[in-house]
C-alpha positions as CSV (number, residue, x, y, z in Angstrom):
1,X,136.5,94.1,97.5
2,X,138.1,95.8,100.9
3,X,141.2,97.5,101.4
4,X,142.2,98.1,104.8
5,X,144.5,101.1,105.3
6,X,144.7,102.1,109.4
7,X,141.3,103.1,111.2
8,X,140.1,103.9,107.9
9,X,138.4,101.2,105.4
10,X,137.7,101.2,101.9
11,X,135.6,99.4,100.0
12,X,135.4,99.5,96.4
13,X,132.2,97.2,94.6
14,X,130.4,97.1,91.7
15,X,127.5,99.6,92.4
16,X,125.4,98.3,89.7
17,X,125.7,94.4,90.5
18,X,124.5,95.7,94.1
19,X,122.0,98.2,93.5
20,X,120.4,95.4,91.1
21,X,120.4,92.6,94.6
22,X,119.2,95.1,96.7
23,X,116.2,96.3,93.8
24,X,115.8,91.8,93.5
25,X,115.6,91.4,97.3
26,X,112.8,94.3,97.6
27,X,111.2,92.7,95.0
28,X,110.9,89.6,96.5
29,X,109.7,91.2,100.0
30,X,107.0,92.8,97.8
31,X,105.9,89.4,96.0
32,X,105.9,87.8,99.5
33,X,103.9,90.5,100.6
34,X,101.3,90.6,98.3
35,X,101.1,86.4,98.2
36,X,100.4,86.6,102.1
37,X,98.1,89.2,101.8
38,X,96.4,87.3,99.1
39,X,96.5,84.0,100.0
40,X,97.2,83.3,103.7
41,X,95.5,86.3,104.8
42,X,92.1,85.7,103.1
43,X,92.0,82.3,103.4
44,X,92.3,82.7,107.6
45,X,89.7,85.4,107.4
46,X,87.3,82.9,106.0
47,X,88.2,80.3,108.5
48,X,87.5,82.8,111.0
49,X,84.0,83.4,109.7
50,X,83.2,79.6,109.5
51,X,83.7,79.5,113.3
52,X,81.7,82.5,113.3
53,X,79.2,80.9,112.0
54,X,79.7,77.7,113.7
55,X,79.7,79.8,117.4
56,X,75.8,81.2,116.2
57,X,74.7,77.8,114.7
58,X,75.5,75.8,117.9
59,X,73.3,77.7,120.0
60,X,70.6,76.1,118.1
61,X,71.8,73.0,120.0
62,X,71.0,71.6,123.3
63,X,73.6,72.2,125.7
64,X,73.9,69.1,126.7
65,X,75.0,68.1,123.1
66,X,77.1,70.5,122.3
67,X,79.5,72.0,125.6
68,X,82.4,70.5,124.3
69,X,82.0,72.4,121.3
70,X,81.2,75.6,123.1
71,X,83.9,75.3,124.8
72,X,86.2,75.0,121.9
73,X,85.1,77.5,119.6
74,X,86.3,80.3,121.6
75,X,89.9,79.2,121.8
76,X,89.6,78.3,117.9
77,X,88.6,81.7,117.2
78,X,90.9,83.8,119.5
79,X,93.8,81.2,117.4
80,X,93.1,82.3,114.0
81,X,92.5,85.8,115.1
82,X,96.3,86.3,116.8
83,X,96.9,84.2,113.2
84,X,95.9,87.4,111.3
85,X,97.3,89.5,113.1
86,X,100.7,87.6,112.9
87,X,100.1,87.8,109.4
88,X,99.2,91.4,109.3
89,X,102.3,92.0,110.9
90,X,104.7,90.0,108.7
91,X,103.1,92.1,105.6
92,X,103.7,95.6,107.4
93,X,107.6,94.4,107.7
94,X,108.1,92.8,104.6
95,X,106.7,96.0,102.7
96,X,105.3,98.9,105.1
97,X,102.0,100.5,103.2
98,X,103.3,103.7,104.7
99,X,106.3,103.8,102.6
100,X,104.5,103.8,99.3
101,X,101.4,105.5,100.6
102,X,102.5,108.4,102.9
103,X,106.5,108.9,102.0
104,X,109.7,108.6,103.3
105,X,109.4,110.6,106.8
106,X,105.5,109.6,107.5
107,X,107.1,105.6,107.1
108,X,109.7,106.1,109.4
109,X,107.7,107.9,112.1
110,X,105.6,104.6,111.9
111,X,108.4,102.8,112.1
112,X,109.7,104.8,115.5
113,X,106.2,104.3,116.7
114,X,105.8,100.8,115.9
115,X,109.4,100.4,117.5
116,X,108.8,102.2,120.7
117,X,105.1,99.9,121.1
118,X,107.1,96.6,120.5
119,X,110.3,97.5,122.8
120,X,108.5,99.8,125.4
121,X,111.2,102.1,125.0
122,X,110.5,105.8,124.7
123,X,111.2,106.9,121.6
124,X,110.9,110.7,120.0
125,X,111.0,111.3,116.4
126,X,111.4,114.6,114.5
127,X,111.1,115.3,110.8
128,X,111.2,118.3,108.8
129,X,112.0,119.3,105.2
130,X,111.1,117.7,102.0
131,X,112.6,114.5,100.9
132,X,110.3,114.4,98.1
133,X,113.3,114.2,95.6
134,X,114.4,110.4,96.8
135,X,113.3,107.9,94.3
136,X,111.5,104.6,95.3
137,X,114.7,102.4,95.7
138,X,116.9,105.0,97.4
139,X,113.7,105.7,100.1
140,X,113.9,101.4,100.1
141,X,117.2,102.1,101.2
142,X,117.1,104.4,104.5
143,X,114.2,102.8,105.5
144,X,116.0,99.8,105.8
145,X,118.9,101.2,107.3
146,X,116.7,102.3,110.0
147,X,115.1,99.8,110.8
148,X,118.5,98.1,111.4
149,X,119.0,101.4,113.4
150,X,116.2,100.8,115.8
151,X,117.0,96.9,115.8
152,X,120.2,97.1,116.9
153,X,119.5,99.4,119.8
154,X,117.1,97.0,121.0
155,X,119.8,94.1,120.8
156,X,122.3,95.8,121.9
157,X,122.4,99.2,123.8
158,X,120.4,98.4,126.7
159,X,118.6,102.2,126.5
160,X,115.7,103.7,128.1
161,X,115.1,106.0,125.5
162,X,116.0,107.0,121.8
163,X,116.0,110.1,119.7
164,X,115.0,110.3,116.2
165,X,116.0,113.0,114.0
166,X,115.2,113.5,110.3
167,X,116.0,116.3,108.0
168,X,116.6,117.8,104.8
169,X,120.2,120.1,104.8
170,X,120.5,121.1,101.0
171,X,120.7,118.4,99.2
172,X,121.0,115.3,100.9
173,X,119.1,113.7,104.1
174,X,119.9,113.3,107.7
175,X,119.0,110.5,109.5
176,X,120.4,110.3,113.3
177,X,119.3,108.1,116.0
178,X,121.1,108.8,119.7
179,X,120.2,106.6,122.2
180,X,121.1,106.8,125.9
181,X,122.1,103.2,126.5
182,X,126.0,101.5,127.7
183,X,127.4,102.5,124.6
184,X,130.4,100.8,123.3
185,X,134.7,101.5,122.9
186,X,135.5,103.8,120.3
187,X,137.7,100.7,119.0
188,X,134.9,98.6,118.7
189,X,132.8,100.8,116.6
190,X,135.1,100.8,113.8
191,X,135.6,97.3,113.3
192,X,133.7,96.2,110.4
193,X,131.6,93.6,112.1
194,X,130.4,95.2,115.3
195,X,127.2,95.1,116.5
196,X,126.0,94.2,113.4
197,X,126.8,97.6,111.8
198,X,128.0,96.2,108.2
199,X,124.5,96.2,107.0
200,X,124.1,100.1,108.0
201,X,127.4,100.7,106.1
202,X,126.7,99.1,103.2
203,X,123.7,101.0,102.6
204,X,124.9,103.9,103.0
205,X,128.1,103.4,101.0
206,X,125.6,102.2,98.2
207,X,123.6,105.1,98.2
208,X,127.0,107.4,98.0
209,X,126.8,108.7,101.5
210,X,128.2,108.7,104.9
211,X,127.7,106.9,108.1
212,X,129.2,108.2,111.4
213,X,129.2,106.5,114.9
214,X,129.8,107.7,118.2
215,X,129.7,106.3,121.4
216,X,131.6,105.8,124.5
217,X,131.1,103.3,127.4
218,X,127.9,104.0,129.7
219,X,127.3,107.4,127.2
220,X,125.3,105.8,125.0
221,X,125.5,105.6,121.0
222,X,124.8,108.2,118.0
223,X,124.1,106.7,114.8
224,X,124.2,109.4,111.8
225,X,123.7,108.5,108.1
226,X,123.9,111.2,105.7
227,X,122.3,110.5,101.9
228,X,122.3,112.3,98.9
229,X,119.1,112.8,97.9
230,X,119.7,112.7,94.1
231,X,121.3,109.3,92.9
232,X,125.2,110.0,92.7
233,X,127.8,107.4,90.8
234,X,130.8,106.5,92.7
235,X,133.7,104.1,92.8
236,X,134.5,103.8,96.5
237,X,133.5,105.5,99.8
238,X,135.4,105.8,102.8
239,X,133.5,104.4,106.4
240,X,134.5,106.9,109.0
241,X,134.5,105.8,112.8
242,X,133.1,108.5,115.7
243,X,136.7,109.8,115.0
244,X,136.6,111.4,111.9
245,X,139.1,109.1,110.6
């Protein structure tokens, strides 16, 4: 449910019954995962060591016999190869290895990195402090958000180059990204659909803490979302614009 009082907007939700789709989604990313991996990824290795095979055995052949079939096999491998690696890549997004392997701050430099390669935008990440105290679903959590971060400054911001700051202060977690790219009106910030910000918010209203935007035309965009890092029960949070209000 949303009340709408102002600049300033309310929303009060059942924090269980959403904390339990976000847990189901994740769930099903994992399972998706782990079927590709399995299933998809394997079987298109093995393809591509049949044509392996295949690209040795027809040397045996006369040349004269089997040109067309040299020719092909080249193009058949470089397809199934770009086929992994399409795969590969759907895996890493759908559940990064570095989140469960490395932590919280090692996943999201890999995500700034992986970022920057994709977009060719220059992007510098900092992280300090220990986060350690996040559980599994909350980590989930501002992972995502970040990657909606990074997503909608490539959509949307038209920068050159982002900054990525992460840090512990007491007891919860900073995570700002600042870009340098057109920014956007104050007025347009708050509105609950812009730029495809609700998805940001509802994170971070979920996980009991803040998320502040500011931006002005032509000076670019700071995105800051601010988590606890112990689980807290609420009712209902307040989104503030780059205001305060």
């Amino acid at each position: 449910m949303t009340r709408q009082n102002g600049n300033r907007r309310t929303v009060t939700w059942s924090t269980e019954a959403v904390q339990a789709r976000e847990q189901a989604r994740e769930a099903e990313r994992r399972r998706l995962a782990r079927e590709l991996h399995d299933e998809l990824g394997h079987a298109l290795f093995g393809l591509k060591m049949h044509i392996a095979w295949l690209q040795h055995r027809v040397l045996t052949l006369p040349s004269a016999e089997s040109a067309d079939i040299r020719e092909r096999l080249p193009a058949m491998l470089d397809l199934v190869e770009r086929s992994v690696r399409t795969v590969n890549e759907i895996v890493t997004d759908l559940r990064p290895p570095a989140l469960d392997q490395l932590g919280l701050i090692a996943a999201l430099e890999w995500q700034a990195e992986s970022f920057a390669r994709r977009s060719g935008l220059r992007c510098r990440f900092l992280g300090t402090g220990d986060v350690d105290e996040l559980d599994a679903g909350r980590a989930t959590a501002v992972f995502r958000m970040f990657q909606e971060m990074l997503t909608n400054v490539e959509r949307h911001a038209r920068a050159s180059r982002v900054n990525v700051v992460v840090r512990r202060l007491n007891d919860r977690l900073s995570l700002r990204v600042r870009d340098n790219g057109r920014g956007v009106h104050p007025g347009k910030v708050a509105a609950p659909d812009s730029f495809g910000l609700l998805g940001m918010r509802e994170r971070a209203l979920l996980l009991g803490g803040d998320l502040t935007i500011r931006s002005a035309p032509r000076r670019g965009t700071t995105v800051v979302a601010t988590i606890p890092l112990a689980n807290r029960r609420f009712k209902s949070r307040a989104v503030k614009d780059g205001n305060g209000r």
